[in-house]
ZAMARGU-4260 file (C-alpha; in steps of 0.2 Angstrom, whole numbers, plus 5000, padded with zeros to 4 digits):
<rodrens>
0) 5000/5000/5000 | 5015/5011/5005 | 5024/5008/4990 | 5007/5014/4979 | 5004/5029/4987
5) 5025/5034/4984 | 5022/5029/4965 | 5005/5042/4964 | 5014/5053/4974 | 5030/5052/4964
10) 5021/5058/4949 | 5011/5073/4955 | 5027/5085/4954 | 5032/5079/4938 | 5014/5080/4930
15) 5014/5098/4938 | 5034/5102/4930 | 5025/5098/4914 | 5009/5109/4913 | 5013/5124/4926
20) 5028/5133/4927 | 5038/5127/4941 | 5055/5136/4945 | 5073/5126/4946 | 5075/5128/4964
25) 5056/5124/4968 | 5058/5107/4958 | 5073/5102/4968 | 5064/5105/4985 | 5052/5094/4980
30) 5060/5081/4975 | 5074/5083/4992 | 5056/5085/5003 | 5048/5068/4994 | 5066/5059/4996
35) 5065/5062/5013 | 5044/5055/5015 | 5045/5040/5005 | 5056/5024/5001 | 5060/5030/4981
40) 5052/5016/4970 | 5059/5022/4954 | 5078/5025/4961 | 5090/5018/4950 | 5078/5022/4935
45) 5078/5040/4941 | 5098/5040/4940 | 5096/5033/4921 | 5084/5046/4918 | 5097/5060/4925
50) 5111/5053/4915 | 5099/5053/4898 | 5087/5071/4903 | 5103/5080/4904 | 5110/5077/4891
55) 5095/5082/4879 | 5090/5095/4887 | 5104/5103/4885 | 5108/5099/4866 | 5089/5107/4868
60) 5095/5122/4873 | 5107/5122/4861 | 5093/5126/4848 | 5094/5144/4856 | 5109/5149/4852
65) 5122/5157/4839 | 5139/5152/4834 | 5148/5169/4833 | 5139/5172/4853 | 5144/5154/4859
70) 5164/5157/4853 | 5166/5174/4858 | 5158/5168/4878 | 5171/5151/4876 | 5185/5162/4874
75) 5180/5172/4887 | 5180/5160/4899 | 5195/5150/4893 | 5207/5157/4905 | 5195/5155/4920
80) 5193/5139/4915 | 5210/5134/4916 | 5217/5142/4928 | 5202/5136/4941 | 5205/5119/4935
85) 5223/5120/4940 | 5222/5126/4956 | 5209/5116/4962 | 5215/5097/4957 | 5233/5105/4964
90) 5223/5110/4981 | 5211/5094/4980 | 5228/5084/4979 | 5236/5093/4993 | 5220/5091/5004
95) 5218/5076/5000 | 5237/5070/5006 | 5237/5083/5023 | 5221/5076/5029 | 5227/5057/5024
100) 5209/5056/5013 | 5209/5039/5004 | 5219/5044/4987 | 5205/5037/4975 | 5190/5045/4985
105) 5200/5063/4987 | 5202/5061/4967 | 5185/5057/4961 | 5181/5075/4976 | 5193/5086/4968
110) 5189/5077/4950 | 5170/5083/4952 | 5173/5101/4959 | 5186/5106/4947 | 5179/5101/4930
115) 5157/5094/4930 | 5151/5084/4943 | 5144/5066/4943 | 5149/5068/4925 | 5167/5070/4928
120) 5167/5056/4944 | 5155/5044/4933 | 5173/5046/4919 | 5186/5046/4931 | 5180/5032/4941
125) 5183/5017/4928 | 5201/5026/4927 | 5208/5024/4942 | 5197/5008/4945 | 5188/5018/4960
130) 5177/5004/4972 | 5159/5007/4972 | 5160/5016/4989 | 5172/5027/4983 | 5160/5033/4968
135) 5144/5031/4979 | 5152/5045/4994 | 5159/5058/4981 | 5143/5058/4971 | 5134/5060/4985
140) 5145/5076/4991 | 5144/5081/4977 | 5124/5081/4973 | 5123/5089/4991 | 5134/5104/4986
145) 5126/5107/4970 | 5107/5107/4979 | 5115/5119/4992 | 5120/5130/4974 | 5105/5132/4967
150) 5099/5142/4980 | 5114/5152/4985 | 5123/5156/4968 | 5105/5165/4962 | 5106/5175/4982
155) 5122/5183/4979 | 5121/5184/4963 | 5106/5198/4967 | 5116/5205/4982 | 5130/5207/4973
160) 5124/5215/4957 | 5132/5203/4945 | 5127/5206/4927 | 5119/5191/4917 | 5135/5189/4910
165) 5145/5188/4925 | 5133/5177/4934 | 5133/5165/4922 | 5151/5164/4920 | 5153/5161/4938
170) 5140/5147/4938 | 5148/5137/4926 | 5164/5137/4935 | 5159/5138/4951 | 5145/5127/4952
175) 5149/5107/4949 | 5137/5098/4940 | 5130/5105/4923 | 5109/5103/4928 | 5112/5114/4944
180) 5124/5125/4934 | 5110/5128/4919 | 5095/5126/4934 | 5104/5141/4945 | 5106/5150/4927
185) 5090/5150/4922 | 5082/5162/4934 | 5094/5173/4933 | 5091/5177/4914 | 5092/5172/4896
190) 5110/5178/4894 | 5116/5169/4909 | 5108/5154/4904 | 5116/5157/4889 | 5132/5160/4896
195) 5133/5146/4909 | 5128/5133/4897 | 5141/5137/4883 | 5155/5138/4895 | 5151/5125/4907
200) 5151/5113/4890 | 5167/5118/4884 | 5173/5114/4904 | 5168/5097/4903 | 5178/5094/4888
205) 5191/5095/4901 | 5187/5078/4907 | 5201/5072/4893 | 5216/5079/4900 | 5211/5074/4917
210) 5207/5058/4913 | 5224/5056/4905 | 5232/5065/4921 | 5222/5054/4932 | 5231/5037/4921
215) 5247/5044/4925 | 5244/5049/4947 | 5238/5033/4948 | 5249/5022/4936 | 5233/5013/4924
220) 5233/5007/4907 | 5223/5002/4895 | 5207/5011/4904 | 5196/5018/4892 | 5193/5037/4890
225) 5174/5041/4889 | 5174/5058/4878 | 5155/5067/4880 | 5150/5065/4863 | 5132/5074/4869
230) 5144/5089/4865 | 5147/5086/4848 | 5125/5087/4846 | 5126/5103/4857 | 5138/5112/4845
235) 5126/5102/4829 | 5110/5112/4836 | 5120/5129/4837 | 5123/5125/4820 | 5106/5121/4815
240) 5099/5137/4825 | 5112/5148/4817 | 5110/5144/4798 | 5089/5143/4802 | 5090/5125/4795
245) 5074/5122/4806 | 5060/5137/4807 | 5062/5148/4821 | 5044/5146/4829 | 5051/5126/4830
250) 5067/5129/4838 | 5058/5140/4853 | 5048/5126/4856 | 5063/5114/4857 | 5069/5128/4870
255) 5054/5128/4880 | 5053/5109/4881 | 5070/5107/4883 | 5071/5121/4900 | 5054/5109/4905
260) 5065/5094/4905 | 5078/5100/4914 | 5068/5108/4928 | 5060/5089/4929 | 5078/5083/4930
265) 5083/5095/4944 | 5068/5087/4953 | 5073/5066/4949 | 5092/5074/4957 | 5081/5079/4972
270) 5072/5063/4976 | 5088/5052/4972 | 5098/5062/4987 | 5099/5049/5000 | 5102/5054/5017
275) 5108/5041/5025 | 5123/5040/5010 | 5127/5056/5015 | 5129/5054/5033 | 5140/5040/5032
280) 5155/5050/5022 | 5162/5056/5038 | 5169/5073/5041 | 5185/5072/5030 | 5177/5070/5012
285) 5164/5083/5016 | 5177/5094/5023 | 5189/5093/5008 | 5174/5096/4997 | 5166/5109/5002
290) 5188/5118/5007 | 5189/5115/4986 | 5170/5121/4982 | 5174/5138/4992 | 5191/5142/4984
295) 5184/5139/4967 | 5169/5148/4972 | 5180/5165/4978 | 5192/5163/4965 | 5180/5162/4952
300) 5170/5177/4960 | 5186/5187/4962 | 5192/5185/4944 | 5175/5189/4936 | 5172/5205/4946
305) 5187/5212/4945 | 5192/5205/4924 | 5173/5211/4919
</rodrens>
């Protein structure tokens, strides 16, 4: 009977996402509130889902937006990019040593924070042959972190005046996984969102080179690399939108559906958070995470307020 009334219950949000206009941060509380009430019948498809919603939704998004716009904002945030992503595995590998943080567990941490979330700890994983537990704590880190995002990135980004541009910016290199980073973006305007996506895209190209760093710290071969080929559809739609291949009225309706399914994403993220995962991580790994998530978080801040 329980188990029932969790199934009914489970698709009132969802039918609501799809027919009203529920916000990013809204459809995350939901999901965190109905995790919390009832046993998740639909769990692990619910983490297939994310892995595939994701991923279309924001090729979707893609159907928004225009070559000459998505180079000049890549370039833009190039240096950022790089620099944050060499300072935080440096940090995250010093952490990880000074607090004596299993090595694989700090990695897939400092892997997450520095470059896309689950994406980057679901690539890096297989490569330094990380255990189950391993993968199971730094995910759920990191989805805590990123639920924290949502609704703080948006708070000072009011306070603090940050331009659409600027906030967006900062989302994407702040902010770990690429739902909370396009969900925290999305209210904030069409330019960040615009902004955020492209340059959080181009960030999780460097999954490759880390991947390839992560083969030599921890001395593997003949791992396989997994490159995000969802990408190479992203950068397809730009062109398609640019060249107006596809009538415009069509590509906002693509848009439209594609922010709807990604609101509905941010909501299956909420009800897979388990509670009990997350207390069982112990102080250390939270500790290193959230040390890495604050430095990139002020550095980030700092160079965009005071380069823009």
């Amino acid at each position: 009977m329980k188990s029932s009334v969790a199934k009914i219950i489970f698709l009132v949000p969802i039918i609501s996402i799809l027919f009203f206009p529920i916000s990013s941060s809204l459809a995350l509380i939901l999901g965190f509130v109905y995790a919390l009430l009832f046993k998740h019948p639909f769990k692990q498809s619910c983490h297939k889902a994310i892995h595939h919603f994701l991923k279309i939704s924001v090729i979707g998004l893609g159907f928004g937006m225009f070559i000459k716009e998505t180079i000049t904002t890549s370039k833009q945030g190039f240096s950022l990019t790089f620099f944050s992503i060499i300072l935080t595995v440096s940090l995250g590998l010093l952490l990880t040593k000074l607090f004596k943080l299993d090595k694989k567990l700090g990695h897939l941490i400092t892997s997450g924070t520095s470059v896309c979330g689950g994406s980057a700890i679901a690539a890096i994983s297989p490569v330094i042959k990380a255990n189950n537990n391993a993968i199971s704590v730094a995910l759920g880190i990191v989805f805590l972190l990123n639920s924290i995002a949502l609704f703080v990135f948006p708070a000072i980004g009011h306070w603090k005046h940050l331009t659409q541009e600027q906030f967006g910016l900062w989302c994407a290199i702040a902010i770990h996984d690429t739902s909370s980073v396009v969900g925290a973006a999305l209210g904030y305007g069409e330019e960040a969102l615009r902004v955020a996506t492209t340059v959080k895209l181009s960030r999780t190209l460097w999954i490759i080179p880390l991947s390839v760093l992560s083969m030599i710290i921890f001395k593997t071969e003949g791992e396989k690399i997994k490159i995000p080929y969802f990408i190479l559809l992203f950068i397809l739609a730009i062109f398609i939108n640019s060249y107006h291949i596809i009538p415009t009225s069509i590509t906002n309706e693509i848009v439209f559906y594609a922010k709807k399914l990604l609101v509905l994403t941010l909501f299956l993220v909420g009800s897979t958070i388990s509670i009990n995962d997350l207390k069982s991580t112990g102080i250390k790994p939270m500790f290193v995470a959230i040390s890495l998530w604050i430095f990139i978080s002020l550095f980030s801040y700092l160079y965009i307020t005071y380069n823009m």
